[in-house]
Short mmCIF file of the C-alpha atoms (twelve columns), coordinates in Angstrom:
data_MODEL
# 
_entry.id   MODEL 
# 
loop_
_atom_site.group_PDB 
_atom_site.id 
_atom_site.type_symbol 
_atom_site.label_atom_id 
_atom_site.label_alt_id 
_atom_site.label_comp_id 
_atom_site.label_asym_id 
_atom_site.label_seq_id 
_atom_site.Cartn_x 
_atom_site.Cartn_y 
_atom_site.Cartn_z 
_atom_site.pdbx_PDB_model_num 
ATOM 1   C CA . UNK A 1   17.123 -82.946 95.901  1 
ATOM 2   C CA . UNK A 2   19.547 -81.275 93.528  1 
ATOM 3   C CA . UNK A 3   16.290 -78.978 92.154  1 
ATOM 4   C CA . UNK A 4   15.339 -77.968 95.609  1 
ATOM 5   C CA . UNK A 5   18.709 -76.612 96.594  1 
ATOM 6   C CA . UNK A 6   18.862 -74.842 93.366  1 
ATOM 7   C CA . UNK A 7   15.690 -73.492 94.124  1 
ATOM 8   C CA . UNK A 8   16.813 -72.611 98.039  1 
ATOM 9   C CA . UNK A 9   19.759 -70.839 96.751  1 
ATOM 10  C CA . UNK A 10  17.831 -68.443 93.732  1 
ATOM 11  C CA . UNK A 11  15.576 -67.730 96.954  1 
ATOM 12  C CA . UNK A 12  18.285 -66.868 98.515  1 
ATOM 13  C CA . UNK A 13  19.889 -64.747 95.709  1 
ATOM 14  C CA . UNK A 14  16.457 -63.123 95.115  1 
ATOM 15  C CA . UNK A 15  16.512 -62.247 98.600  1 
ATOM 16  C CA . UNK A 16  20.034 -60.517 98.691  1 
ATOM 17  C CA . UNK A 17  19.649 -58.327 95.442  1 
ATOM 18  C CA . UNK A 18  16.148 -57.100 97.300  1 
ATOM 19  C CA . UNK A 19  17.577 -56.206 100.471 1 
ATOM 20  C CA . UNK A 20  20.921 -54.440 98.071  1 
ATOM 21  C CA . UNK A 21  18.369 -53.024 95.834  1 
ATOM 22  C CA . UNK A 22  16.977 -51.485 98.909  1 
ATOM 23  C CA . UNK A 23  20.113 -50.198 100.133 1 
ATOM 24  C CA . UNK A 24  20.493 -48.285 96.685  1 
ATOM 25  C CA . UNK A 25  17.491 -46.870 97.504  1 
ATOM 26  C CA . UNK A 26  14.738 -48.516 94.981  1 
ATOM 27  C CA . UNK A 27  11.378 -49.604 97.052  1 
ATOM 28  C CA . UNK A 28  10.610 -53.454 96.403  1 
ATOM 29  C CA . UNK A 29  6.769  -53.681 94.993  1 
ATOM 30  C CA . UNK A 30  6.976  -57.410 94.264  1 
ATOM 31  C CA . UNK A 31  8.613  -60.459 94.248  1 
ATOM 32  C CA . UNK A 32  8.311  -63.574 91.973  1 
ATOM 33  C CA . UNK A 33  5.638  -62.592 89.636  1 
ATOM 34  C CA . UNK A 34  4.761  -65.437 87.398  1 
ATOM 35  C CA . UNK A 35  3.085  -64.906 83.968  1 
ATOM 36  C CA . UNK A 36  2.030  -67.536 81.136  1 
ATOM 37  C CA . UNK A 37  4.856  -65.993 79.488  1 
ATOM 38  C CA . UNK A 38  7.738  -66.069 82.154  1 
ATOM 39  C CA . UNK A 39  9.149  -64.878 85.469  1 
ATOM 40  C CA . UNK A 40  10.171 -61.272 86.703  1 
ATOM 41  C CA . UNK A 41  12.420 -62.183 90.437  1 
ATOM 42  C CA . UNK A 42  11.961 -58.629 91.363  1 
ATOM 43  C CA . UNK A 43  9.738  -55.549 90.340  1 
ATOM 44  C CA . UNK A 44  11.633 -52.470 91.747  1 
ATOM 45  C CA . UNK A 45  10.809 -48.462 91.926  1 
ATOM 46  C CA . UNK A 46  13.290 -45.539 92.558  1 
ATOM 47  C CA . UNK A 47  11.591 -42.014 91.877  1 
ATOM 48  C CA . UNK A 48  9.630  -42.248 88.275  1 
ATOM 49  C CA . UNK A 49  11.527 -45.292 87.472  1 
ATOM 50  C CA . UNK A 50  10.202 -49.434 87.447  1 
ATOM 51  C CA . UNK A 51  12.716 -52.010 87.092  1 
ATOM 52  C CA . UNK A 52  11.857 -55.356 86.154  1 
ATOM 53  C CA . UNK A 53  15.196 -57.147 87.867  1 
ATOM 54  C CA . UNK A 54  16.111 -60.725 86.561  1 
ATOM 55  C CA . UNK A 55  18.343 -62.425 89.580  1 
ATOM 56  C CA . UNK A 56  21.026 -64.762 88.938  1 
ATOM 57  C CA . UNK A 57  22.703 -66.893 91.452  1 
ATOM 58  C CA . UNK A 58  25.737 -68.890 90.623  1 
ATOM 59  C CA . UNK A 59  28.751 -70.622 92.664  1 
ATOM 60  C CA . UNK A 60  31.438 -69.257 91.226  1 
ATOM 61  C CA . UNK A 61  32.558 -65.979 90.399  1 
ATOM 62  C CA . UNK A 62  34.123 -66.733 87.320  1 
ATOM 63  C CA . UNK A 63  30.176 -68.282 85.704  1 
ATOM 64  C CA . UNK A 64  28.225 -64.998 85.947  1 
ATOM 65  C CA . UNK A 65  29.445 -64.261 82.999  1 
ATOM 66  C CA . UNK A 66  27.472 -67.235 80.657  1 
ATOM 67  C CA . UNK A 67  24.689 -66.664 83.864  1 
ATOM 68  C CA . UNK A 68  22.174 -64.623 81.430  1 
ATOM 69  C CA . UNK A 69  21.451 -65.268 77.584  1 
ATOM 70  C CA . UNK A 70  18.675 -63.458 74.675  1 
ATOM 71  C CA . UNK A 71  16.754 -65.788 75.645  1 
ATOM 72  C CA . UNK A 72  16.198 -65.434 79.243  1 
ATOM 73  C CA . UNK A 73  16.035 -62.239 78.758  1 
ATOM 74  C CA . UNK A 74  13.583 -62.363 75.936  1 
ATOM 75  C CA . UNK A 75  11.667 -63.958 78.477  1 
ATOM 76  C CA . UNK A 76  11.874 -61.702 81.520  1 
ATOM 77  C CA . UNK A 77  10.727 -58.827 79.190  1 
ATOM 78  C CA . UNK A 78  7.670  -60.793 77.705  1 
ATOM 79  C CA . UNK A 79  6.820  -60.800 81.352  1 
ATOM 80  C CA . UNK A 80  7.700  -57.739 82.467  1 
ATOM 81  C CA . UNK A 81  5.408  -56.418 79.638  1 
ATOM 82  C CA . UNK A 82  2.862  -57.871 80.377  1 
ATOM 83  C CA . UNK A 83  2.569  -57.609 83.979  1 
ATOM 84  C CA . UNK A 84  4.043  -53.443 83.568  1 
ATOM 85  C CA . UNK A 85  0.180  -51.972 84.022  1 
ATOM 86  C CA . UNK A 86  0.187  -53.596 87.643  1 
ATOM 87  C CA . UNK A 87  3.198  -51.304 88.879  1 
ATOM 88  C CA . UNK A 88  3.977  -48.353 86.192  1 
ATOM 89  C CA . UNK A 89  2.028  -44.914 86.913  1 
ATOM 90  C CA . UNK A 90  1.543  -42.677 83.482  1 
ATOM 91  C CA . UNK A 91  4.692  -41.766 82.552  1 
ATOM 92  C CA . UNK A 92  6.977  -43.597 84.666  1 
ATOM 93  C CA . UNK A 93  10.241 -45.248 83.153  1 
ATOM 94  C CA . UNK A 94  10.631 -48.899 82.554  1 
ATOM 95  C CA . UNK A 95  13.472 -51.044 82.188  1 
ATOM 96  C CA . UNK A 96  14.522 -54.713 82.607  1 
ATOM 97  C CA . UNK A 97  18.003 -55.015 84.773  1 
ATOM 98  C CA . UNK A 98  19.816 -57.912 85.709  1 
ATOM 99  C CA . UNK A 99  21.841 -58.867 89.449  1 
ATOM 100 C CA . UNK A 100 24.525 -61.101 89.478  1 
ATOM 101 C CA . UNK A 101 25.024 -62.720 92.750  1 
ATOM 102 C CA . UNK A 102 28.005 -65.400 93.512  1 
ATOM 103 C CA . UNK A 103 29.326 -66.424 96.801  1 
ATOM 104 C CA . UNK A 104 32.114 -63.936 98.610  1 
ATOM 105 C CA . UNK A 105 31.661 -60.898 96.047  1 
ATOM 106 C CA . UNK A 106 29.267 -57.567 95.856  1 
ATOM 107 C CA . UNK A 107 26.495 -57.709 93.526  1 
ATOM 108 C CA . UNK A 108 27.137 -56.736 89.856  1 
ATOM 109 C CA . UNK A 109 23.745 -54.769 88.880  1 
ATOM 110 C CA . UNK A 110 23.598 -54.514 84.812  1 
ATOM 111 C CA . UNK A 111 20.959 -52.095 83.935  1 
ATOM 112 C CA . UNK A 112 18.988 -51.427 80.870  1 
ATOM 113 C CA . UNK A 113 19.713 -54.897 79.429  1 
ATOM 114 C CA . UNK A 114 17.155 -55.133 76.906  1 
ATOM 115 C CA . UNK A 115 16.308 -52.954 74.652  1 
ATOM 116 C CA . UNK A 116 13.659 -54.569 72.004  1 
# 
């Protein structure tokens, strides 16, 4: 029970940063793309630029801060990589970003978090 409201509420978080993404102006192209090698929540374009967005929901404010590690991130760009073909044109711009969601408070969108 605990896993599938943990699961309801990244839904849900996945589901905000889209529709703030959108309200920034980036066009969604994808949601949830599974690899072998990991997860990208949301695959985003604005202009000549993909984003491969990791979401992360938490709680409380005050644990967004410990939300994302090296090694999630590790992951998300191992996907991201290998999934970039699907929704890059020659010559567009990639980079991995990161929303951080929490109950009562405005999105806190980290860009260009990895940088290999």
């Amino acid at each position: 029970m605990k896993r599938q409201l943990a699961e309801q509420r990244g839904r849900q978080g996945e589901a905000r940063a889209a529709a703030w993404l959108r309200l920034k102006g980036w066009s969604i192209l994808d949601k949830r793309v599974k690899t072998p090698v990991g997860e990208v929540d949301i695959v985003a374009r604005r202009g000549r630029l993909v984003a491969f967005v990791e979401v992360k929901w938490r709680a409380r404010k005050e644990d967004l801060d410990f939300a994302i590690d090296e090694y999630r991130l590790r992951r998300v760009a191992a996907a991201a990589e290998s999934v970039a073909h699907l929704y890059a044109r020659n010559g567009e711009d990639l980079r991995i970003d990161v929303i951080l969601l929490a109950p009562k408070t405005f999105p806190r969108h980290i860009t260009n978090v990895w940088q290999p």
